[in-house]
C-alpha angles and dihedrals in degrees: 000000000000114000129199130183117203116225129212086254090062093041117140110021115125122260102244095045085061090042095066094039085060094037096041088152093068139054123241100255084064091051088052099052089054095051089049086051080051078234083132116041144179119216094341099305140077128275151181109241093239092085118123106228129229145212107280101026130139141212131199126194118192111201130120120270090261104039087054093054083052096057103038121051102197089168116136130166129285096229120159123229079245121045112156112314088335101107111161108198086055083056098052113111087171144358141193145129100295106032149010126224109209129183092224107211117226110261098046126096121236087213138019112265087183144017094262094051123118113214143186085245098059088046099056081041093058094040101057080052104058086044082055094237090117128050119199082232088057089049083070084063111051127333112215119224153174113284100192125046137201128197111266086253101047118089131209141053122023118179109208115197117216105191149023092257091048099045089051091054100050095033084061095039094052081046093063097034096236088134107084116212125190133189143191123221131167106219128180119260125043114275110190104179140062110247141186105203133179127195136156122259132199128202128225108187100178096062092027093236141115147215134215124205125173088223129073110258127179112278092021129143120218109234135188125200128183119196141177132181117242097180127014110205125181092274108359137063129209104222127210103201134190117194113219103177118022106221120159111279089349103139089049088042108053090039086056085055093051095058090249102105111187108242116266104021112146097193108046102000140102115292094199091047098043093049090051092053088042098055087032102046110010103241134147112183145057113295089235129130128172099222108171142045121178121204101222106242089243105053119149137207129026076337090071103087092056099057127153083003120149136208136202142201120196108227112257118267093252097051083052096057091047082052102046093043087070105044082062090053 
């Protein structure tokens, strides 16, 4: 028999939805059956499956030891704190019960795309374990993860849930847009004035790239982008952007659209321009961090005590030498 107690951080999610978190080698009308055979019950009595959990509950799961490891797979990779130059704590803005704030580098997914990636979620993972926050057994009952990504190239704030609680206010808070994100890119051409543009953007997932149009096409998003310059060099522009609306690859796309790339970007940027930073400075990715997160004043949940609170990235090093080559120019 395999017992879980529910704390006041994984509170109200239904108990089917955790069961097969726990039993993700099975499908649900399995789970119900069992619940109707009372071989899976919560608090000592049967139960639907429908019902919300609380604080203090308790499930108990009565299979056989080996029935149970067929059915779970609670594997994760053993990855170290420090693997290569990833080293995590070096990464952590802020840290408390419910999240981590983490300054992401360029070159590491957020999230694994295959089996054999490394990402900055298994990392965290990992790392709550060796600090013995985590157990693999509570892995069965929720697994905490990033909530916003970045593109593998893309450097800069990362928020880790690291809880149920946690995940459901900022997923809902990302949903409605109420978390402000703000990012700096250096893109070719001068740009002099602060703007709020829209455009349409449509998807190709088979070749992970996107288009912009400034008309509406079938299948578009609507996105909204709002920029400043921060510095205006003799052929080149730091850019202070907001997303307003978080499609994939929006910000280099619609830059792209604009005529303004962000250097080093491989996939709608300037080939002349990419090729000069890369021999120059060695560097092999877009010029794009995300450098700031703003907490809405009103945030609610476990989210509350960190109203109206901001957090900041420093540019990579390497960002900082491209910068400071043309204000010498």
């Amino acid at each position: 028999m395999k017992e879980f107690s529910i704390d006041e951080k994984e509170a109200g999610l239904r108990l089917d939805k955790q069961l097969l978190k726990i039993l993700n080698n099975c499908g649900s009308g399995f789970i119900y059956k069992m619940l109707r055979k009372k071989n899976i019950t919560l608090n000592g009595a049967k139960a639907s499956g429908n019902e919300h959990l609380k604080a203090g509950d308790v499930i108990r799961i009565y299979f056989s030891d080996e029935t149970f490891s067929k059915l779970s797979d609670k594997r994760i990779d053993t990855i170290p704190v420090s693997s290569g130059d990833h080293d995590i704590s070096g990464m952590i803005i802020f840290e408390n019960e419910d999240m981590i704030i983490l300054n992401k580098p360029a070159g590491l997914l957020s999230q694994k795309a295959s089996a054999g990636d490394i990402s900055l979620n298994e990392l965290c993972i990992r790392y709550l374990i060796e600090k013995n926050e985590l157990s693999e057994d509570r892995l069965s009952v929720f697994k905490p993860s990033v909530c916003n990504r970045l593109d593998r190239n893309t450097s800069g704030l990362i928020i880790f849930a690291r809880n149920y609680s946690a995940a459901v206010s900022l997923s809902e808070m990302l949903k409605m847009r109420e978390l402000k994100k703000y990012y700096l890119c250096l893109v070719k051409g001068r740009i002099e004035k602060s703007e709020r543009t829209d455009g349409y953007l449509v998807k190709d997932g088979g070749k992970n790239k996107v288009s912009v149009y400034s008309d509406h096409r079938e299948g578009a998003s609507h996105i909204i982008t709002e920029y400043t310059p921060v510095e205006i060099f003799k052929d080149a522009t730091l850019l202070k952007v907001k997303l307003v609306t978080g499609k994939s690859h929006q910000i280099r796309a619609h830059l792209a659209f604009m005529g303004h790339p962000i250097f080093g970007d491989e996939k709608y940027g300037d080939r002349r321009i990419n090729t000069l930073i890369r021999e120059r400075y060695g560097i092999k990715h877009q010029m794009l961090h995300s450098f700031r997160l703003i907490i809405p004043d009103n945030a609610g949940g476990c989210l509350k005590k960190l109203s109206g609170m901001s957090f900041e990235a420093p540019l990579p090093e390497e960002f900082n030498s491209v910068i400071a080559s043309y204000k010498d120019k």
